[in-house]
C-alpha positions as MATLAB code, in Angstrom:
seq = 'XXXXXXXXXXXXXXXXXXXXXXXXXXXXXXXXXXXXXXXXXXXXXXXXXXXXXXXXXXXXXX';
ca = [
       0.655   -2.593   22.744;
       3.481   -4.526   21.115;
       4.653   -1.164   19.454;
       4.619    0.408   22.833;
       6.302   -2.635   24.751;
       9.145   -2.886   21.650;
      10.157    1.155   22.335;
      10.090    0.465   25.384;
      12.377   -2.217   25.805;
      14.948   -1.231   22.837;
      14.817    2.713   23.374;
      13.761    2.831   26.683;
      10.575    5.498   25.699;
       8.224    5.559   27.779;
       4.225    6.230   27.496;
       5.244   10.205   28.549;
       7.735   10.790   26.077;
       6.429    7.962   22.996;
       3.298   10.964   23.020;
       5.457   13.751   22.651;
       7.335   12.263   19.528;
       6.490   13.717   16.198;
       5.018   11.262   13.435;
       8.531   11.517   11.207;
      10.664   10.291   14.772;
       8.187    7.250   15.385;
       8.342    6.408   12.028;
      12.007    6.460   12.144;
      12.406    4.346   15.447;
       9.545    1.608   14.380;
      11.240    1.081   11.044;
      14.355    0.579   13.109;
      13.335   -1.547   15.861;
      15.004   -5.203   15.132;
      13.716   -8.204   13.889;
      13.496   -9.942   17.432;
      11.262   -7.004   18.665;
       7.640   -8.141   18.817;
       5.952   -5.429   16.067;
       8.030   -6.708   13.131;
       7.456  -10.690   13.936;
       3.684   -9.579   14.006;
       3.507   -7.732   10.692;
       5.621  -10.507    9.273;
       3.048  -13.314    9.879;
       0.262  -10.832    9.682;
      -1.318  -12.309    5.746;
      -1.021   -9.462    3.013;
      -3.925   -9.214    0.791;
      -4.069   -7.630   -2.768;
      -7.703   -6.395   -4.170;
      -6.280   -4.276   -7.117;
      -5.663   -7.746   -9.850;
      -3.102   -4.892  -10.969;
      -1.243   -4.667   -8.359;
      -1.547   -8.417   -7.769;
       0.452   -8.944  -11.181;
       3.047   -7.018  -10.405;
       3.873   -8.676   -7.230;
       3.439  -12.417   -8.709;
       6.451  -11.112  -11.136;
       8.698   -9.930   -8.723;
];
């Protein structure tokens, strides 16, 4: 909902035309919506968790 609210409001796309865009254009405008729309707040508070101890290491270091 907030993805579909956020194009909305900053590309003015509506239901219609957000189902007729190909995977590569959504990508494109959800990595570009800004950081007051309501999808990027949400996967900024959203907790990131790490199984792979690997993987876990290498993020500690950087």
């Amino acid at each position: 909902m907030a993805i579909e609210a956020d194009f909305m409001r900053e590309y003015r796309i509506d239901d219609s035309e957000l189902a007729r865009l190909s995977w590569r254009r959504f990508l494109v405008l959800l990595h570009g919506l800004s950081p007051e729309a309501l999808y990027p707040q949400l996967v900024e508070k959203t907790p990131k968790q790490v199984d792979d101890t690997e993987a876990a290491t290498i993020m500690s270091q950087a």
